[in-house]
C-alpha positions as CSV (number, residue, x, y, z in Angstrom):
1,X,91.8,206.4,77.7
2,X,91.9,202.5,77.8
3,X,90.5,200.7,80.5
4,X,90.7,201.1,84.8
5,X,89.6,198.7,87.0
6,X,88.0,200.0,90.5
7,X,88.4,197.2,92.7
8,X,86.6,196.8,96.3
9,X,84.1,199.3,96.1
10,X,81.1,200.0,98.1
11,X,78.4,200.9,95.4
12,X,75.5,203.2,96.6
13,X,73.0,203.1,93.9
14,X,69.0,203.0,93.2
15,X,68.6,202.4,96.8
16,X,71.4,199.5,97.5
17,X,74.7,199.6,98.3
18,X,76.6,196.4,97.1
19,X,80.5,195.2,97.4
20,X,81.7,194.9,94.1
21,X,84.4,195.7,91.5
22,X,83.9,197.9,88.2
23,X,85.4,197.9,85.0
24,X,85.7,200.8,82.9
25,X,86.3,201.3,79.2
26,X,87.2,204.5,77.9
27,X,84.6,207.0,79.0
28,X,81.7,204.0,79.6
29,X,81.1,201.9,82.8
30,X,81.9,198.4,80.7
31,X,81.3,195.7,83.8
32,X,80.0,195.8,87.0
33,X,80.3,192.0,89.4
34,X,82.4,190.3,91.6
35,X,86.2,189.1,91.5
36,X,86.6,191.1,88.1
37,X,90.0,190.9,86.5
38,X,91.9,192.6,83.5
39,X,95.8,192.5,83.2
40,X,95.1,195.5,80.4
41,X,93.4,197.7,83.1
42,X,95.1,200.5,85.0
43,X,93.9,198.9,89.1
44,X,92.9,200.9,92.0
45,X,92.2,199.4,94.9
46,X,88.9,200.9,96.8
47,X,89.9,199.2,99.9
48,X,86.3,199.2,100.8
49,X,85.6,203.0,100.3
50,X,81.9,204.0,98.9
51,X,81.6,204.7,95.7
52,X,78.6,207.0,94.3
53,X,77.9,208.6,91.0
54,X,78.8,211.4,89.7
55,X,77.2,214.2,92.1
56,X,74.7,216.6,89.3
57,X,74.2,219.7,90.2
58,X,71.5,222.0,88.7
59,X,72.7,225.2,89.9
60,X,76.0,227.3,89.6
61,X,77.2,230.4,88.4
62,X,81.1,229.9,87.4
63,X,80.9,233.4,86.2
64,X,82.2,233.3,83.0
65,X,81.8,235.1,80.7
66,X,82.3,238.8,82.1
67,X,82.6,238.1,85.8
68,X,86.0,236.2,85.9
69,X,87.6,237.7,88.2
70,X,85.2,236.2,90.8
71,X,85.5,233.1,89.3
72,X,85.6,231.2,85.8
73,X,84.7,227.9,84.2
74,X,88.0,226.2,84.7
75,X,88.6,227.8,88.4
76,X,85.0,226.4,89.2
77,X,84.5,223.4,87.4
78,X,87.9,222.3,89.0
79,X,86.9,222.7,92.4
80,X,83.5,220.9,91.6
81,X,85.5,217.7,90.6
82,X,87.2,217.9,94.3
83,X,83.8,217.8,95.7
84,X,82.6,214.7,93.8
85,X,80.2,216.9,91.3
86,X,80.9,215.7,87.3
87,X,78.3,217.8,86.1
88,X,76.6,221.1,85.9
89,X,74.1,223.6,85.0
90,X,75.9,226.8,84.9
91,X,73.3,229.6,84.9
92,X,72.6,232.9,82.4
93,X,73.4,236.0,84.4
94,X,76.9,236.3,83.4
95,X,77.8,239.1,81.5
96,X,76.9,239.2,78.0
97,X,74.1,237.2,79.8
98,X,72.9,233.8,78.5
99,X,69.5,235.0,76.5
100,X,70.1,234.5,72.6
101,X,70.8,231.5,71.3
102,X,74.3,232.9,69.6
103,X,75.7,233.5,73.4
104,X,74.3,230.1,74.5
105,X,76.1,228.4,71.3
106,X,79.4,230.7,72.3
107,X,78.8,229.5,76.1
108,X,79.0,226.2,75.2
109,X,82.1,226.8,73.1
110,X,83.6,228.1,76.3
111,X,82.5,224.9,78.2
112,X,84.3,222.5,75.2
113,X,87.5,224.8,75.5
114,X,87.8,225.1,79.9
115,X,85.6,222.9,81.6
116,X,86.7,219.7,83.7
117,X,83.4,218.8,84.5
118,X,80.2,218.2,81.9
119,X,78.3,220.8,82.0
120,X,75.1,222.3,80.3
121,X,74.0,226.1,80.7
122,X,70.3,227.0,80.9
123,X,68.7,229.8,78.5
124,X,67.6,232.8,80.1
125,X,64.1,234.5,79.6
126,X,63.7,237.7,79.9
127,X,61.1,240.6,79.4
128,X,62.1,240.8,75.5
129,X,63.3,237.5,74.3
130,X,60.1,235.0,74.0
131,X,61.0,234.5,70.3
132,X,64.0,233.0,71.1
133,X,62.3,231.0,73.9
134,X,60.4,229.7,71.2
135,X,63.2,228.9,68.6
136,X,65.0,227.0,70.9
137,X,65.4,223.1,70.9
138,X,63.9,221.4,73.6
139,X,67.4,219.1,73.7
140,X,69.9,222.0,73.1
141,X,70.4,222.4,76.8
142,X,69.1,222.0,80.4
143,X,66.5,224.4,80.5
144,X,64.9,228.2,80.5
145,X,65.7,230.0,83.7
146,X,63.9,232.7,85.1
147,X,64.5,234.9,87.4
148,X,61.1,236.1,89.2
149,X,63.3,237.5,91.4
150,X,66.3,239.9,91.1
151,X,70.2,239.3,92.0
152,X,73.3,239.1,90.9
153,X,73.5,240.5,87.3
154,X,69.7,241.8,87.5
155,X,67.6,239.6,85.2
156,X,64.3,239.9,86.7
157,X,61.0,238.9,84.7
158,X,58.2,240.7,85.9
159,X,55.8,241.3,82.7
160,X,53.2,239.0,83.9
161,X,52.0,238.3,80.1
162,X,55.7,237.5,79.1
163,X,55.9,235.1,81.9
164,X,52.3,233.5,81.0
165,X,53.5,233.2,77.6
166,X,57.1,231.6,78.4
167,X,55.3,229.1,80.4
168,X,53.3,228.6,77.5
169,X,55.9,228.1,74.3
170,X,58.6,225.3,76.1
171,X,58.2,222.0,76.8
172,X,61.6,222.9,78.6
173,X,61.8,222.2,82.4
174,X,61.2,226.0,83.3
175,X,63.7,226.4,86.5
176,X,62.4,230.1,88.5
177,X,63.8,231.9,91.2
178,X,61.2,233.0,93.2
179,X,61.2,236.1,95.0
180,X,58.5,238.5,95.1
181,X,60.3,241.7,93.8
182,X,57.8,244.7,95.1
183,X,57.4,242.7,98.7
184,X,61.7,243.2,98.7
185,X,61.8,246.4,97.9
186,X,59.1,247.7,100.0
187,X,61.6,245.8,103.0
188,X,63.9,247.3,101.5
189,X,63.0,251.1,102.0
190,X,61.8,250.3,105.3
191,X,65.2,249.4,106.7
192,X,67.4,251.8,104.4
193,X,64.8,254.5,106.0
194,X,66.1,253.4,109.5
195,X,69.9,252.3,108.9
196,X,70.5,254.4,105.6
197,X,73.1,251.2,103.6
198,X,74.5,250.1,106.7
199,X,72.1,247.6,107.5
200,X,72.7,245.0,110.2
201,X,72.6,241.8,108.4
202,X,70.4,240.1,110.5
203,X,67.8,241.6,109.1
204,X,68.3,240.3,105.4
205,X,66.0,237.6,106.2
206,X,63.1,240.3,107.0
207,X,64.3,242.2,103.3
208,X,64.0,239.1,101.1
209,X,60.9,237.6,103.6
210,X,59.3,234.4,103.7
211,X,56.4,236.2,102.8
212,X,58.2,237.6,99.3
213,X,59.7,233.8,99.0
214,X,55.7,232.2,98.9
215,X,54.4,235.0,96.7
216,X,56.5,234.2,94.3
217,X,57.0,231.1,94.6
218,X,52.7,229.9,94.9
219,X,51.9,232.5,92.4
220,X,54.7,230.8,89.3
221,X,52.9,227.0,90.7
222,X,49.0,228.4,90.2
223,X,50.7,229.5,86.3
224,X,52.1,226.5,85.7
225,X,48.9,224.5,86.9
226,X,47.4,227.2,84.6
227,X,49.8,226.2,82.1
228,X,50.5,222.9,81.8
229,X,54.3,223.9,82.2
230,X,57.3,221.8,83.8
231,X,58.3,224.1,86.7
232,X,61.4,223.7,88.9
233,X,61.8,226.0,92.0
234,X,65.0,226.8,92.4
235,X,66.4,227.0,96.6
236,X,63.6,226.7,98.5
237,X,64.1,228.4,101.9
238,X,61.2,229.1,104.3
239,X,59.0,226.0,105.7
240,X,56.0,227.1,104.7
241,X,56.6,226.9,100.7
242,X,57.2,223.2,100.9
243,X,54.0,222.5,101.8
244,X,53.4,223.3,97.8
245,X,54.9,220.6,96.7
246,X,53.8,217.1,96.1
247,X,55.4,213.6,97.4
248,X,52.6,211.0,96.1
249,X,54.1,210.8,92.5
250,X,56.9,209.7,91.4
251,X,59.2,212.4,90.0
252,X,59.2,211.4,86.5
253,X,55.7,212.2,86.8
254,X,56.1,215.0,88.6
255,X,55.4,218.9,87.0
256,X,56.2,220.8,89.5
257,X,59.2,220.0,91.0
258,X,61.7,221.6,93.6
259,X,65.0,221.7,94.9
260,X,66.7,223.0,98.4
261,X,70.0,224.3,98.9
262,X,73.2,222.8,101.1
263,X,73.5,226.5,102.6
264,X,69.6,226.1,103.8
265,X,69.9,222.8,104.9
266,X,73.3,224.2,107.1
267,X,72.5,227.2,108.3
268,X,70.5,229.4,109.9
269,X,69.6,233.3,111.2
270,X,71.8,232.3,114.2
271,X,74.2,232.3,112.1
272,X,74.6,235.5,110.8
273,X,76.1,236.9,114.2
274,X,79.9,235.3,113.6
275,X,79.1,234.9,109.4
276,X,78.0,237.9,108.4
277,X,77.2,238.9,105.0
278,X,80.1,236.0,103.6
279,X,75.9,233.8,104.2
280,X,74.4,236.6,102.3
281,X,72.5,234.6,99.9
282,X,69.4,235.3,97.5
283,X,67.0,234.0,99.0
284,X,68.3,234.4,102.2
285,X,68.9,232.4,105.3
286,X,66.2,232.4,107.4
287,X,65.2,230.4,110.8
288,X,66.3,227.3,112.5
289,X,62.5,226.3,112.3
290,X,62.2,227.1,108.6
291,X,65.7,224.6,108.2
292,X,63.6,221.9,110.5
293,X,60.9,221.9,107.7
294,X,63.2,221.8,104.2
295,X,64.6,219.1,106.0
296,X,61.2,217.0,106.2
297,X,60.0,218.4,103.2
298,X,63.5,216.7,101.2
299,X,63.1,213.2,103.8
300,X,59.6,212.9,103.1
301,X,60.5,213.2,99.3
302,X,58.5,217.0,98.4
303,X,61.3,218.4,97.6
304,X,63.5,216.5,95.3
305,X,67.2,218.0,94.5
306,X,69.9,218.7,96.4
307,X,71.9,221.7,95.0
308,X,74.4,224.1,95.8
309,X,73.5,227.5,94.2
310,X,77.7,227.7,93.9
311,X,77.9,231.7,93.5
312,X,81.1,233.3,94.4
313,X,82.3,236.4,95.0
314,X,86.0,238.1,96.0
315,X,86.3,238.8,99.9
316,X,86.7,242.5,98.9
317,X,83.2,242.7,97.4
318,X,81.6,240.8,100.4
319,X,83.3,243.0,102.7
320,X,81.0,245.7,102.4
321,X,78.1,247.1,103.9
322,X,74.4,245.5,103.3
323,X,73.5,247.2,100.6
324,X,77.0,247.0,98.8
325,X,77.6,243.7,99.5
326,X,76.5,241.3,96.8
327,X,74.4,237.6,97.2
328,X,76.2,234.3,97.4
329,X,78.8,232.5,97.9
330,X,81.1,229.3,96.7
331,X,79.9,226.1,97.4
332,X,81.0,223.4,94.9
333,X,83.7,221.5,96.6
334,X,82.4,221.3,100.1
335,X,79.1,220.3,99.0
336,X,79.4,216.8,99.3
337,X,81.4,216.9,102.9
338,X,79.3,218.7,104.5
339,X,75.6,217.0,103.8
340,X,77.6,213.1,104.2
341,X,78.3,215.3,107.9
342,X,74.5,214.9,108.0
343,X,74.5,211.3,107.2
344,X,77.5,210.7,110.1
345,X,74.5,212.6,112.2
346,X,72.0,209.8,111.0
347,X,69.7,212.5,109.5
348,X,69.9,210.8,105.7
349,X,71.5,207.8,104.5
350,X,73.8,207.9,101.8
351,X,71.1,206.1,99.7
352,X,69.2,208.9,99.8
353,X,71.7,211.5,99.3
354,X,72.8,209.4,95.9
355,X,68.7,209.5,94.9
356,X,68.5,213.7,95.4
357,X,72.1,214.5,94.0
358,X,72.7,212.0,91.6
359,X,69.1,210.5,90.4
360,X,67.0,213.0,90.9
361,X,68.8,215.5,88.9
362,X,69.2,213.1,86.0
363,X,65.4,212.3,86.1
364,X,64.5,215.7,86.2
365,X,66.3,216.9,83.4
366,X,66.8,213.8,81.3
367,X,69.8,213.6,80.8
368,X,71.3,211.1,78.6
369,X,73.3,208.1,80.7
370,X,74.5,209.7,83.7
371,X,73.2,209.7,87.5
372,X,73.7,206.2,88.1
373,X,76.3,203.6,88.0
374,X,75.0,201.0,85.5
375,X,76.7,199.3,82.8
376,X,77.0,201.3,79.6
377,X,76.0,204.7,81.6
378,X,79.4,207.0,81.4
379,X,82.0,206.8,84.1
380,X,81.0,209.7,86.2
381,X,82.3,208.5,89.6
382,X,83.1,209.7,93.2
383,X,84.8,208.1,95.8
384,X,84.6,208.7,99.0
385,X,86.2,207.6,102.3
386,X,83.7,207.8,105.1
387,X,86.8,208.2,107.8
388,X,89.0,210.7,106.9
389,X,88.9,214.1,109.0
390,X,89.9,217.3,107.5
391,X,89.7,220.5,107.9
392,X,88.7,222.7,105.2
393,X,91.4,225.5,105.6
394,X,92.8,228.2,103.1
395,X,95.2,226.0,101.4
396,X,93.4,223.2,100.7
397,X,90.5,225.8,99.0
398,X,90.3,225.5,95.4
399,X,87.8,228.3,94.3
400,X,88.9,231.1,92.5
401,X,87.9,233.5,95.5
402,X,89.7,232.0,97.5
403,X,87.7,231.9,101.2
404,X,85.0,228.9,101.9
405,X,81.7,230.0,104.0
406,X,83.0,226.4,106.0
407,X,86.3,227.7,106.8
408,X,87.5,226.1,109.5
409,X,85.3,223.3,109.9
410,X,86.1,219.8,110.2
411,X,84.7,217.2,107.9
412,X,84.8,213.6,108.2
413,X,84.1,212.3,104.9
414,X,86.9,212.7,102.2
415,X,86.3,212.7,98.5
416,X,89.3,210.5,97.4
417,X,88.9,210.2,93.2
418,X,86.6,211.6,91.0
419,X,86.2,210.3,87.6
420,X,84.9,212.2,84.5
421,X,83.3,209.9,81.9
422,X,86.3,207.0,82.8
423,X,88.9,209.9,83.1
424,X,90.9,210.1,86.7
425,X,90.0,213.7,87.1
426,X,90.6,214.2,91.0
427,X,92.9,211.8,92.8
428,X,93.4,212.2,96.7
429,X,93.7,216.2,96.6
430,X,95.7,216.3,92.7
431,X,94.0,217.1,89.9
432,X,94.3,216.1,86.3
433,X,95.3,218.8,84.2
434,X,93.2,217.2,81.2
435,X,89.8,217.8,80.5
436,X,87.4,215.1,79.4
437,X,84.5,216.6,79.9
438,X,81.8,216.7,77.8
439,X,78.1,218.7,77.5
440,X,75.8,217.2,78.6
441,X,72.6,215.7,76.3
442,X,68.8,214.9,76.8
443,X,66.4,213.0,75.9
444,X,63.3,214.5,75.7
């Protein structure tokens, strides 16, 4: 790939942002200082834009293999790159799903084959599988996910012993949705007695409660206390589950960790009266109050991710009634935009959206060399113009499904380039059409 040379950049990293040029060779940051020159480089000029890492995000489903005609790993992984994320977790309920090492090997294949971003894929545990769990090389990938909870492409865990004994055989970061299953369905019947499937969907966050959120969610923390197990909760959403988590360690100390979602920091039960089931997410939206509190819980550094939970699905299949109408939604590309609206707000700096979506995921998982901009760290870049409205609009959408849950809203931070371990992956709204991604590694 030969050398570029990023000239004029603001750098927001490990809680500074500096004025300075970088120099990258092949897929490595090479030089980072002042006045840098190379007449071998290929020279963009910044022109005083910010320039983060590579956004990591912990949590997608790009649907492939089985669900592709919601969405794949080359649809997805594309539109990632337009909203400044170079790498990802992809998640096991596809379809074969993720749970033998044979399909995480052939996953992985399909990731080296399609994928413009890095990416890793998580193993699945199920009811049946713990011997695999235990096979498994604590490097070969991101993680074990569990789902204590069901959705989309049901793989709920809910043999108490297995789970005991799955937090029990991995050093792995276990990553667990939480979602008390009997408490749901129980909701469930309750509503579907009054409405029959046609459920209003305001009342989505009464199905898949707060209560059935901290159930879950306090009952997998008291195992992994138990344990001795590295838990991640995966998209927090009520206020009163944050209060679970600790902020007087530093995360790489840190066993229990947890993340919260762009769609709970953004929106709200208010919002299902013009949204509809297009917020239908699992867990689900739930009050403006609960919001207020994820967003203490991530400022006063309990919660440490930022993710997206990127989960789409075609308009036809969310046009449906409650019951019919699946969780989810895409995310990926506006990611970025929308939480740097939050910084225009003065609700976060853009240090500290660099430290949940770029550091934090790195520390948490350690992974090998990315998450920061340092010299010999790969060339996982984003950079963004802090003054450039847009609109995010059907034609500029780049998912596979082709609709945005922020349709029509106006943004006023534009990604401009995205680099991909030193590669020129996204430039001003034109992408590459090579992939220089690679899967992600650990050191563990």
């Amino acid at each position: 790939m030969g050398k570029i040379l990023l000239k004029n950049a603001k750098i927001v990293n490990e809680s500074h942002i500096i004025e300075a040029d970088l120099l990258l060779k092949d897929d490595l940051i090479f030089k980072i200082g002042t006045a840098i020159s190379d007449a071998t480089a290929e020279v963009f000029d910044l022109k005083g834009n910010y320039l983060l890492p590579g956004i990591i995000d912990d949590q997608v489903h790009f649907r492939e293999p089985g669900l592709t005609h919601k969405g794949d790993i080359a649809s997805e992984s594309r539109a990632a790159v337009a909203g400044g994320i170079t790498s990802y977790m992809e998640q096991p309920n596809t379809n074969p799903q993720t749970t033998t090492i044979k399909k995480l090997e052939e996953k992985f294949e399909l990731g080296a084959k399609n994928s413009f971003a890095n990416y890793s894929f998580p193993f699945g545990g199920t009811n049946d599988n713990l011997e695999e769990v235990k096979r498994l090389d604590k490097n070969a990938c991101s993680g074990i996910k569990l789902f204590l909870g069901s959705s989309t492409g049901n793989m709920l865990v809910d043999d108490e012993v297995v789970i005991e004994r799955i937090f029990r055989n991995t050093e792995m970061v276990i990553s667990a949705h939480c979602e008390d299953e009997s408490t749901i369905k129980q909701n469930l019947a309750k509503y579907k007695s009054e409405y029959g499937d046609d459920i209003p969907i305001k009342y989505h966050p009464e199905i898949r409660s707060a209560e059935a959120c901290y159930l879950s969610s306090s009952t997998a923390i008291e195992l992994a206390k138990k344990t001795g197990a590295r838990l991640h909760v995966f998209h927090l959403s009520t206020g009163r589950e944050t209060n679970l988590f600790r902020n007087d360690i530093p995360l790489k100390d840190k066993k229990i960790t947890a993340e919260v979602c762009i769609h709970h920091l953004w929106f709200s039960d208010a919002d299902y009266d013009t949204k509809g089931t297009l917020i239908k997410w699992n867990p689900a939206v739930k009050t403006a109050d609960d919001r207020e509190e994820l967003w203490k819980a991530l400022l006063d550094d309990r919660l440490d991710i930022i993710a997206t939970d990127h989960a789409p699905h075609t308009m036809t299949e969310k046009d449906n009634v409650y019951t019919k109408a699946p969780s989810g939604g895409p995310l990926v590309q506006h990611a970025l935009p929308a939480i740097l609206e939050k910084y225009h707000q003065g609700v976060l700096s853009l240090e500290k959206i660099v430290e949940k979506m770029c550091h934090n995921p790195a520390i948490l998982f350690q992974i090998e060399k990315r998450g920061y901009i340092r010299e010999g760290y790969y060339a996982d870049l984003t950079a963004v113009d802090l003054n450039s409205p847009w609109q995010v609009s059907k034609e500029n959408i780049a998912y596979k499904c082709g609709w945005s849950p922020f349709e029509d809203a106006t943004f006023r931070s534009k990604i401009t380039h995205t680099f991909v371990n030193g590669h020129l992956a996204y430039n001003n709204g034109k992408f590459s059409e090579e992939r220089h991604a690679k899967r992600l590694t650990f050191n563990r």
